[in-house]
C-alpha positions in Angstrom: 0.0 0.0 0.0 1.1 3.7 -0.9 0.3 7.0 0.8 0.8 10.7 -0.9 1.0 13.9 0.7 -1.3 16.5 1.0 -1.0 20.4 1.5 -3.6 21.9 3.6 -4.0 25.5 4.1 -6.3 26.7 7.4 -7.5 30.4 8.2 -6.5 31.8 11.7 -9.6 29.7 13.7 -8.5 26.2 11.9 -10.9 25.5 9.9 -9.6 24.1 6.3 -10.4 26.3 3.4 -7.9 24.7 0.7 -6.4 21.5 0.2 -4.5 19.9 -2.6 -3.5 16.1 -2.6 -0.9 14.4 -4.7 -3.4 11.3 -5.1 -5.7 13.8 -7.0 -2.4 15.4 -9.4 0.0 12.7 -9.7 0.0 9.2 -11.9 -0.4 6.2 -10.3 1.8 5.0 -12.9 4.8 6.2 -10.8 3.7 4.6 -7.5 7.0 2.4 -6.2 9.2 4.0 -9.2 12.0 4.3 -6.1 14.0 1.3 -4.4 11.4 0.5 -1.6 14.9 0.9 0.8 14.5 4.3 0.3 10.6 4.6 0.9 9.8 5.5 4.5 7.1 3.1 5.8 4.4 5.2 7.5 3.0 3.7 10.5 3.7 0.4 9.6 0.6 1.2 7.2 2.0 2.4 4.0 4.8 2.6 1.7 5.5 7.0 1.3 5.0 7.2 -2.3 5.7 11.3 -2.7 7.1 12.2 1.0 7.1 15.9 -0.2 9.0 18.1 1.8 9.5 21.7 0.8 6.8 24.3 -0.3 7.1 28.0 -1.1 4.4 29.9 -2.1 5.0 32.7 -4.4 1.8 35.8 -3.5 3.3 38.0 -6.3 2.0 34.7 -8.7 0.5 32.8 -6.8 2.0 29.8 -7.0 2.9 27.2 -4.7 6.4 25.0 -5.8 6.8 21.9 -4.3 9.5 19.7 -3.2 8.7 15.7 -4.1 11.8 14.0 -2.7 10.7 10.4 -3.6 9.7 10.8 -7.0 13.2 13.5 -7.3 10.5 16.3 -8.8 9.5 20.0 -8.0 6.3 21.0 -9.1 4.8 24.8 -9.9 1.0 24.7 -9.2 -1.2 27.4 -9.6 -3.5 28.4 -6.7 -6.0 28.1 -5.8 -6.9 25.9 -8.9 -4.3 23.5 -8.1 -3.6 22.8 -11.7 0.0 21.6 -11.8 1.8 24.5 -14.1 4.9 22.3 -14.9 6.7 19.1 -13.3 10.7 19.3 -13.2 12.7 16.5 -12.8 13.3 12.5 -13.3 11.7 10.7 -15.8 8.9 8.2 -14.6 6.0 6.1 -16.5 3.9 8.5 -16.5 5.2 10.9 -18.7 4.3 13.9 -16.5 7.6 15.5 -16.1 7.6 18.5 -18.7 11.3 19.2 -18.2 14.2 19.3 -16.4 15.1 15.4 -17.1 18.3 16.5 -18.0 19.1 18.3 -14.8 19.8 14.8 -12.7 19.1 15.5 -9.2 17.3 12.5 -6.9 15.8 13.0 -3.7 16.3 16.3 -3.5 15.3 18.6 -0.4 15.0 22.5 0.3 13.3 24.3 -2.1 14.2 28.6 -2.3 12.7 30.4 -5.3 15.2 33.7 -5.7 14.3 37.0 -6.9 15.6 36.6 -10.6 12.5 33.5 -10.4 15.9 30.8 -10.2 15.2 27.6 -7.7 17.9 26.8 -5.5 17.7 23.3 -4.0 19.6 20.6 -2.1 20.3 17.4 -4.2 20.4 14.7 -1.9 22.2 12.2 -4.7 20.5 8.8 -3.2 20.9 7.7 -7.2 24.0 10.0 -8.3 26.3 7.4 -9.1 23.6 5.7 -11.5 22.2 9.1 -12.9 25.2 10.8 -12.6 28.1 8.6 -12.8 30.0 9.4 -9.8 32.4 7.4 -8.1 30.7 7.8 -4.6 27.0 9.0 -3.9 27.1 12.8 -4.4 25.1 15.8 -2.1 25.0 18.7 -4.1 23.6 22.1 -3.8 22.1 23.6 -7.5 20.7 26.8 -8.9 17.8 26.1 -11.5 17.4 28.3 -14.2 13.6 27.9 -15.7 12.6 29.9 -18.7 9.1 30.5 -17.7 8.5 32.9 -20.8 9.0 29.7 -23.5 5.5 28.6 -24.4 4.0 27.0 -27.1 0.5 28.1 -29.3 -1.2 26.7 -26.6 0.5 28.7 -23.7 1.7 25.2 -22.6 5.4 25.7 -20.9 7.9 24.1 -23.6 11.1 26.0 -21.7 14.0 24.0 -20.7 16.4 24.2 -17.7 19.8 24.8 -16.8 22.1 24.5 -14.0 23.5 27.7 -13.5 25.7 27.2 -10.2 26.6 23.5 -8.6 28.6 22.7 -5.8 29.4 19.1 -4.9 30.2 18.0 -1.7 32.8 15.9 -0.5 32.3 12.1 -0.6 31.5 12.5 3.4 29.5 15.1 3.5 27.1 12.9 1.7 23.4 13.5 2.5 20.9 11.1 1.6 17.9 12.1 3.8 18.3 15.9 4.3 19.4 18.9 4.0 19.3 22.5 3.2 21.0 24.8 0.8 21.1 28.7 0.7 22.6 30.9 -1.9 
């Protein structure tokens, strides 16, 4: 059995006036796409399919990104409609990602969008030395570039990505379950 995250949003009394759930956005088809070794087990219940673990919401746009380390993805969603704007990151079944394939990070954490609109974040590197060919599982911190303005007819995003600063860590400062990066 699998379990997905969900981002819930309460006003200042608790009631719940928005939610958005992966289960509701995300293909099936890339349920247990991860070693299960690196899938938490929640509650002896559940296998974490998503295990998000960084949001930032953007007011000026409002957008939310997210941070899907187990499926080594960051997502732009528009809010409140919750449509997913564009999915970065590793190839999976589904087809979803739009971009960003060629950037290689896994199981990333820490998500930071800068005021030129760039996403810094920490690549964790659980699957560096298969993605990435590295000699030793590789932590590293990376500034995303994301053309947002590159659309097609359609106003669907065709822009592609680029990683405009990198810094590797040392073979034993290697992070696989968290982390943070600032720049």
């Amino acid at each position: 059995k699998w379990s997905g995250d969900i981002i819930i949003e309460w006003d200042v009394e608790g009631n719940e006036i928005w939610n958005w759930k992966t289960s509701n956005y995300l293909s099936t088809l890339d349920i247990g796409q991860t070693p299960l070794n690196v899938n938490l087990i929640l509650n002896n219940k559940a296998y974490d399919w998503t295990h998000s673990n960084a949001i930032y919401f953007d007011p000026i746009e409002s957008v939310i990104y997210l941070s899907i380390r187990n499926l080594s993805r960051i997502l732009k969603i528009d809010y409140p409609s919750g449509d997913i704007i564009w999915s970065m990151g590793k190839e999976m079944p589904s087809g979803d990602v739009d971009f960003g394939q060629n950037l290689l990070f896994s199981f990333q954490h820490s998500l930071t969008v800068l005021e030129n609109g760039n996403i810094v974040t920490l690549d964790n590197g659980n699957l560096s030395q298969v993605i990435l060919g590295t000699d030793y599982p590789t932590t590293r911190g990376l500034e995303i570039s994301v053309p947002e303005n590159e659309t097609d007819e359609s106003g669907q995003f065709v822009g592609e990505a680029s990683i405009i600063w990198e810094y590797s860590l040392p073979e034993q400062y290697f992070g696989f379950a968290s982390g943070n990066v600032q720049k």
